[in-house]
C-alpha positions in Angstrom: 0.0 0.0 0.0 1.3 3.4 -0.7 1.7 6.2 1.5 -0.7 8.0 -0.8 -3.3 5.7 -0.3 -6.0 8.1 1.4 -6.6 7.4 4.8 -9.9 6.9 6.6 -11.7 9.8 9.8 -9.5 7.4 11.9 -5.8 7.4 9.9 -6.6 4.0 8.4 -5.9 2.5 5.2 -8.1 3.3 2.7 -9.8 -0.5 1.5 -11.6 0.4 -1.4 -9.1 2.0 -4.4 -9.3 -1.3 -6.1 -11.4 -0.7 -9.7 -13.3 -3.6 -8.9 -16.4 -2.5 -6.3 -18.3 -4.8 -3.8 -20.5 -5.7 -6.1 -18.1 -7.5 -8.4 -18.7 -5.1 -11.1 -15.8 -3.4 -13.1 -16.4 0.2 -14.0 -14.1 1.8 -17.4 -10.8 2.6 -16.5 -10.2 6.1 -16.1 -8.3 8.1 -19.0 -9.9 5.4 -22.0 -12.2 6.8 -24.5 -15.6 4.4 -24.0 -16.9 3.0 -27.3 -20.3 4.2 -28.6 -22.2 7.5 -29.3 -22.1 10.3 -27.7 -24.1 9.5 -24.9 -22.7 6.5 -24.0 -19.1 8.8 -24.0 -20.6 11.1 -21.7 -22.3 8.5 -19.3 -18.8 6.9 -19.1 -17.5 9.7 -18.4 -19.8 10.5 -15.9 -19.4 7.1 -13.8 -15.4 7.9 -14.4 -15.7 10.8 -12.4 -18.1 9.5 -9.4 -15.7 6.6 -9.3 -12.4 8.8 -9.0 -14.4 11.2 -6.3 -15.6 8.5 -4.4 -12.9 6.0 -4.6 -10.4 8.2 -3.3 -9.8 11.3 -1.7 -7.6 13.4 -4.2 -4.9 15.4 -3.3 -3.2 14.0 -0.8 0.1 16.6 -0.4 -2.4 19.2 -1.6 -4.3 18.7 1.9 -1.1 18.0 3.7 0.4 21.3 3.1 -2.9 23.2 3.8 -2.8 21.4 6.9 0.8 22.4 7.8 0.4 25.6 6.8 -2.4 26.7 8.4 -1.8 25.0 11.9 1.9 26.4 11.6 1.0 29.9 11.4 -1.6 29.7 13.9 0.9 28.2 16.4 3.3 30.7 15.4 1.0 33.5 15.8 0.2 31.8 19.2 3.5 32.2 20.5 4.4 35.6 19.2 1.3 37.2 21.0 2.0 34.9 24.0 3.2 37.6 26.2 0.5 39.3 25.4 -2.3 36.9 25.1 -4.2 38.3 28.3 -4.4 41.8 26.8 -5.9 40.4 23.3 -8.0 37.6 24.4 -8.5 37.2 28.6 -10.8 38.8 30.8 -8.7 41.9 31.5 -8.6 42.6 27.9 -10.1 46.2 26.2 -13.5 43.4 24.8 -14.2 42.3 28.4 -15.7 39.4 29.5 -19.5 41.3 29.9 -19.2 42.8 26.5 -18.1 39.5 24.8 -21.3 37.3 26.2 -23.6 39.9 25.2 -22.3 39.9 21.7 -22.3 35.8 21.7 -25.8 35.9 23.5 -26.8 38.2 20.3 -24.7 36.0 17.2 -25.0 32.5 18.6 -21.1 31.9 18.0 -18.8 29.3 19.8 -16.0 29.8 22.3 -15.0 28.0 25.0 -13.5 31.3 26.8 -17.4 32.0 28.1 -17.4 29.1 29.8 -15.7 31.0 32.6 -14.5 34.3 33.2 -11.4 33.0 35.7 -8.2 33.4 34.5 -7.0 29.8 35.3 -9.3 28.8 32.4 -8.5 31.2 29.9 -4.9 29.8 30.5 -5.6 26.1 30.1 -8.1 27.3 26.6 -4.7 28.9 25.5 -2.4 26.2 26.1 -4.6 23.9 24.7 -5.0 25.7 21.8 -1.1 26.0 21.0 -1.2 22.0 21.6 -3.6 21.6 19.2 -1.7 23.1 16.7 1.4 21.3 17.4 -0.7 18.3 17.2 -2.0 19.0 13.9 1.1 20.5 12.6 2.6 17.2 13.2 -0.4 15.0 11.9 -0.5 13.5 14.9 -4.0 11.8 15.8 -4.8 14.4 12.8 -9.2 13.5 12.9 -8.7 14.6 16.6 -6.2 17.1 16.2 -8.3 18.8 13.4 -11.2 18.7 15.5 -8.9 20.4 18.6 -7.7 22.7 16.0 -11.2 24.4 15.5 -11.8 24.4 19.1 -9.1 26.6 19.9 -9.7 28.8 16.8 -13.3 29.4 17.6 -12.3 29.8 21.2 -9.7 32.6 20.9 -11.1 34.5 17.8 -14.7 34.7 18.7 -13.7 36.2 22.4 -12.4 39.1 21.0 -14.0 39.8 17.5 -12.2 43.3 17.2 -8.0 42.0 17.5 -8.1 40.1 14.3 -7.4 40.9 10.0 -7.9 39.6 7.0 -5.6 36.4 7.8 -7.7 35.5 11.0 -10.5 35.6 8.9 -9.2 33.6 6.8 -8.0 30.9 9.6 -11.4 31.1 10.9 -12.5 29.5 7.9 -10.0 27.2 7.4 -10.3 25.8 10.6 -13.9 24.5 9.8 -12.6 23.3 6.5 -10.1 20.9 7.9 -12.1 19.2 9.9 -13.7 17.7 6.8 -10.6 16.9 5.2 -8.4 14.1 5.4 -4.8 16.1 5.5 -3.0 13.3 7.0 -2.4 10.7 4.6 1.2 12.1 3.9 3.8 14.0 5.6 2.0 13.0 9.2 3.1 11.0 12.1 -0.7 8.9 11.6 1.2 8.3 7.8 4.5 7.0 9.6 2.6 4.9 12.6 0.5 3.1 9.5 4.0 2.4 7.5 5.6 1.4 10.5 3.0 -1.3 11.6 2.4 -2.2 7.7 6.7 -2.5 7.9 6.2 -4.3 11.1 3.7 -7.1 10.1 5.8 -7.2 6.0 8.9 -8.4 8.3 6.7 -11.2 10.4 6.2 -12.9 7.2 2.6 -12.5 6.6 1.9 -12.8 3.5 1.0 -10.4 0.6 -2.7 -10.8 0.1 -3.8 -10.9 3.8 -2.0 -8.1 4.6 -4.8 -4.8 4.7 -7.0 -7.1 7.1 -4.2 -8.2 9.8 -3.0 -4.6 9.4 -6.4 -3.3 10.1 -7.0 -5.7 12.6 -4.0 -5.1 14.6 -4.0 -1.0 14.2 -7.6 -1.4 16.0 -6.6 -3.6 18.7 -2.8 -2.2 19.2 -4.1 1.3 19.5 -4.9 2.7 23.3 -4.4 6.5 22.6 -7.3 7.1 20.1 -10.4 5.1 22.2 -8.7 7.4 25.2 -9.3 10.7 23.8 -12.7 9.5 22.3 -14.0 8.7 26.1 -12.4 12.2 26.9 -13.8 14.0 24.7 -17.1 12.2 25.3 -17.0 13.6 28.9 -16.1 16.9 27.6 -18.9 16.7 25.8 -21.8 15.8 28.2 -20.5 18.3 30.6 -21.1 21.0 27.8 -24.3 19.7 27.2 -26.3 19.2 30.6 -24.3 22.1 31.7 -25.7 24.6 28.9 -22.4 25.4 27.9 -22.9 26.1 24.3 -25.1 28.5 23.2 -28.0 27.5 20.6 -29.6 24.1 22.2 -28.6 20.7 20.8 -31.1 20.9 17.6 -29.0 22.2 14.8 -26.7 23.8 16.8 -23.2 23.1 17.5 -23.6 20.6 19.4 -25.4 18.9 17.0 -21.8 19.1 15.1 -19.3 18.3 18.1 -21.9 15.0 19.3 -22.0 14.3 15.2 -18.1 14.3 15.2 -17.9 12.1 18.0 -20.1 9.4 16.8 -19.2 9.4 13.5 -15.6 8.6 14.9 -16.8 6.1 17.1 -18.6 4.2 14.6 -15.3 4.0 12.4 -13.5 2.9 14.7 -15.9 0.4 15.3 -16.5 -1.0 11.8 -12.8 -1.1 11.2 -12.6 -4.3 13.5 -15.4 -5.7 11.9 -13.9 -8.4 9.2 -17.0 -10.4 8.6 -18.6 -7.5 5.8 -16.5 -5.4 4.5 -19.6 -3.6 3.2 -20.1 -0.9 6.4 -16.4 -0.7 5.7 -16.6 0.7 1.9 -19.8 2.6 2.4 -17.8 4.9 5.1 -14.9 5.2 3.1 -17.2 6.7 0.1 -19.2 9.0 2.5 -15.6 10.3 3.7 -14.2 10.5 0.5 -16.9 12.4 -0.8 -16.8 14.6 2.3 -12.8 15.3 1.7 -13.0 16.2 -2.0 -16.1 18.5 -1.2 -14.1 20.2 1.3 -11.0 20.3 -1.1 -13.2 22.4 -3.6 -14.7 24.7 -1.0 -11.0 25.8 -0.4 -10.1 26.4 -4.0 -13.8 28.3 -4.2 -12.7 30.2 -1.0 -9.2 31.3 -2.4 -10.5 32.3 -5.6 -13.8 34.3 -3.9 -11.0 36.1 -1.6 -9.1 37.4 -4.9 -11.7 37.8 -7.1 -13.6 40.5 -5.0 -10.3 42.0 -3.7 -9.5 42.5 -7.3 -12.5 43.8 -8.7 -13.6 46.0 -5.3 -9.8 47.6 -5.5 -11.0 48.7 -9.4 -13.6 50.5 -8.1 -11.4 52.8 -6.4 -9.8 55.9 -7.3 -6.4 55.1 -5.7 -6.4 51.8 -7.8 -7.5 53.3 -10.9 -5.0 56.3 -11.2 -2.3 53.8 -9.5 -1.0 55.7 -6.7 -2.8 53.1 -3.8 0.5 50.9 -3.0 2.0 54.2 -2.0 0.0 55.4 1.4 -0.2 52.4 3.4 3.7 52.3 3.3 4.2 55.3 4.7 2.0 55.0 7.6 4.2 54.1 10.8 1.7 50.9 11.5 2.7 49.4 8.2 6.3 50.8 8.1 8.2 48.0 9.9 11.5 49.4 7.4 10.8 53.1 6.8 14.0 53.2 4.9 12.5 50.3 2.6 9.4 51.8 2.4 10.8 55.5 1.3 12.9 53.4 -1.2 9.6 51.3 -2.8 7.9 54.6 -3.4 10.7 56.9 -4.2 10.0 55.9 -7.9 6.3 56.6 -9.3 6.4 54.1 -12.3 7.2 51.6 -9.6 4.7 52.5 -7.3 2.0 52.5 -10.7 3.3 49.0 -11.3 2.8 47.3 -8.4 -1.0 49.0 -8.0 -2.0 47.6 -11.7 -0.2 44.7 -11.0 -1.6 43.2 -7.9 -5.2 44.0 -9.1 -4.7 42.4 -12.5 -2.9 39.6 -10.7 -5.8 38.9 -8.4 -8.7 39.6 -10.6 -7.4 36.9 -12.9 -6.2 34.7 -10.8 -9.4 32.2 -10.9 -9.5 32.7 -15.0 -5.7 31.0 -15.1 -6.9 27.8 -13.2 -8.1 26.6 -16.9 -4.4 26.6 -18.0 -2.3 25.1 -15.4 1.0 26.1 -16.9 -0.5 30.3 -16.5 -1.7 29.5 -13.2 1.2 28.3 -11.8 3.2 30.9 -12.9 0.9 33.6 -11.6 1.1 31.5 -8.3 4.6 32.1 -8.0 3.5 35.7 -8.2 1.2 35.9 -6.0 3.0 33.8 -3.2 6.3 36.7 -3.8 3.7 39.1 -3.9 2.7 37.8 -0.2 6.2 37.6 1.0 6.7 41.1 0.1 3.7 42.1 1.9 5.3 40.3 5.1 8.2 41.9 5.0 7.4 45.6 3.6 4.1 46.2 5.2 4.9 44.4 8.9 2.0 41.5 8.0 3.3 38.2 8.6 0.8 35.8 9.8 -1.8 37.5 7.3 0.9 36.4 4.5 1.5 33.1 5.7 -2.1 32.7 5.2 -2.5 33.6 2.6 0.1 31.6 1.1 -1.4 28.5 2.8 -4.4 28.4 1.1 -3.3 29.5 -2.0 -0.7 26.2 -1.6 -3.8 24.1 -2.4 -3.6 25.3 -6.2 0.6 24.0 -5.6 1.5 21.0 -9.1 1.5 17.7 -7.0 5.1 17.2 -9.1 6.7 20.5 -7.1 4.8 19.0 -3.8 6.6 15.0 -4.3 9.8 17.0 -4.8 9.5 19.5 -1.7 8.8 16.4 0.3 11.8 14.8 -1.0 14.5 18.0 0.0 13.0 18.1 2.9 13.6 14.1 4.4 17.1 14.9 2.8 17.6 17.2 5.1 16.1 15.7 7.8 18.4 12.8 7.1 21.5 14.8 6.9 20.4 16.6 10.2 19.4 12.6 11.7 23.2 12.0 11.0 24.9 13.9 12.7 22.7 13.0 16.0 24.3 9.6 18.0 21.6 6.7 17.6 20.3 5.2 20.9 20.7 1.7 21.4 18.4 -0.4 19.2 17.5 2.3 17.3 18.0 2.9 13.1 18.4 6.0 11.1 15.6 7.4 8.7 15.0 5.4 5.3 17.2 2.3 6.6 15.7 -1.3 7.1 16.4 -3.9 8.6 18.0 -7.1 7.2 15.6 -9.2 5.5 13.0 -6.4 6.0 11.1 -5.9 1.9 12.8 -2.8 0.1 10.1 0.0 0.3 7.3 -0.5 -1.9 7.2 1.7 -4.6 4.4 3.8 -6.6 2.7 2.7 -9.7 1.9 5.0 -12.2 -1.3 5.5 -11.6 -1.0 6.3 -7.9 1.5 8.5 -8.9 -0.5 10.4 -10.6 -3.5 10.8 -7.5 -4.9 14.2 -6.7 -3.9 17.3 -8.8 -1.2 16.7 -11.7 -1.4 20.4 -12.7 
């Protein structure tokens, strides 16, 4: 099985990739032209494309670095305002604690942070929340950790609606998002544990075919940690509940969400140590397939929505039009991290007309190019520099990191293999020049008599985005 096998709400193996469905039917291959008229190309192609979405959950490194990039720059963020966390977000801050539940009382939103108004809990909310991160960051327990993840979002934004920008916004959203996706099938710890165990069970001598069900098997039994933090949660959860913790009832509120989450979760984890019907099985790895790939496209939608009407609402100013806009937020002293820079940028007034036309034709085209992928790639190198200058000129980093995380998702999956492969290179030259504990093997080595890793066919090589 390949580490690009999508994984299940749990961070198992996916079961179902094989062409072949329950059924014992065979569907058309996907890339072949069907035979017959028109209709019958257009009903293959059809089926071809509820196979692919259901089958498997596309984009694998696409979700991985949305995952990273996101949960880094939160936890970044976290620890930069750390020092000041109690003026931005605790009860002492400017929003207090009265003004916050009226507002909340009024919008219906989530945070944990009104739970209490003591400053004991607004320090275990915080820490939790930079765990969280960590733990997503990682792709550790990622279902769980993604979960955590929104939590601490929720929590922290929605106490203090007035400290945030346009990059918290867009974290907000992202947050939700994630929880729908299955962003650790690569580049995860949940991704190593799986190779590890499928390693594990390859050097026993089991043999070939049998492998996915005693792998299964012994993932369900073998794991402690994940039935743990169910129960925990659980608790969590009906302490929220018969303790009217979250506002708007259990009935399509979030509660009805959080309890959803947990037994949906449960129920996996259930049906993977079912081996008698492999039917619950499949169904479950459709309905989170489908759920994955839906989620993938909201993203895209929400990247191109943010630059389509920042483009076009920038052309109906006057600044824009006559291209003098870039040149008065760099010369106020909140945006002027480097005054020196910014008297340099605008010193010339060609440049400063270039960069005003240019970021507002960049971003009002910017969905337009995703029908040619070689355009579109090149204008997402521009707009990625274009959001590293902004971190560095204008004093914005965490909005710029953002920024550049969800516009990752559009990122070739060729440019993705290959930044995955510099950076375990480098992790193995670093691994090297630490001294091994006893018993214990460097990164990519095996054992003897351990199978070579197994390598890629060309079709999975070729899952998720090949833009």
């Amino acid at each position: 099985m390949s580490p690009m096998t999508p994984a299940g709400p749990a961070g198992s193996p996916n079961s179902t990739n094989s062409p072949t469905d329950p059924t014992g039917t065979t569907g058309p291959a996907i890339g072949t032209r069907p035979a017959g008229g028109p209709l019958a190309r257009l009903t293959a192609l059809i089926g071809s494309g509820i196979t692919r979405v259901t089958d498997n959950a596309l984009g694998p490194y696409q979700s991985a670095i949305v995952r990273i990039g996101f949960a880094g720059t939160w936890l970044l963020f976290l620890l930069r305002e750390f020092p000041h966390r109690r003026e931005l977000y605790g009860p002492d801050g400017p929003w207090s604690w009265d003004l916050a539940q009226e507002l909340i009382a009024s919008n219906g939103a989530f945070t944990t942070l009104m739970w209490s108004d003591g400053m004991v809990w607004f320090e275990i909310v915080y820490v939790l929340a930079v765990l969280s991160s960590l733990m997503l960051l990682l792709g550790w327990r990622t279902r769980t950790a993604s979960v955590l993840f929104m939590v601490g979002v929720l929590s922290l934004q929605n106490r203090s609606v007035f400290m945030g920008d346009g990059g918290d916004n867009v974290i907000h959203l992202m947050a939700i998002y994630l929880v729908f996706l299955r962003c650790g099938q690569v580049w995860s710890l949940d991704a190593r544990r799986e190779r590890r165990t499928r390693e594990r069970l390859e050097r026993d001598g089991m043999e070939r075919e049998g492998l996915e069900g005693l792998e299964r098997e012994a993932a369900a039994r073998a794991d402690r940690v994940g039935p743990l933090l169910w129960c925990a949660l659980g608790f969590v959860l009906l302490v929220a509940t018969f303790g009217d913790l979250v506002p708007g009832g259990f009935a399509g509120g979030w509660l009805t969400i959080f309890w959803g989450l947990w037994v949906v979760h449960g129920v996996w984890w259930a049906v993977r140590r079912i081996e008698s019907d492999i039917r619950p099985r499949v169904l479950l790895d459709i309905v989170g397939n489908l759920a994955h790939n839906a989620a993938l496209v909201v993203i895209m939608a929400e990247a191109c929505l943010i630059y389509a009407t920042a483009g076009w609402y920038k052309i109906q100013g006057s600044r824009w039009q006559d291209g003098t806009a870039v040149y008065y937020p760099l010369h106020l002293d909140y945006f002027s991290p480097w005054p020196a820079l910014s008297d340099l940028m605008t010193s010339s007034g060609t440049m400063v007309m270039l960069v005003t036309y240019g970021t507002v034709i960049a971003q009002v085209a910017f969905p337009f190019t995703l029908f040619n992928r070689r355009v579109k790639n090149v204008l997402l190198a521009v707009m990625m520099t274009e959001h590293a200058a902004i971190a560095l000129v204008l004093g914005l980093p965490f909005f710029s990191l953002a920024m550049i995380a969800a516009d990752a998702v559009f990122l070739p999956t060729s440019f993705l293999r290959r930044l995955g492969g510099w950076a375990s290179r480098a992790r193995d030259g670093v691994a090297r020049r630490v001294p091994l504990g006893r018993g214990r093997s460097r990164p990519g080595q095996y054992d003897k008599g351990a199978p070579p890793p197994e390598k890629e066919t060309a079709e999975q090589a070729h899952v998720g985005f090949t833009a």
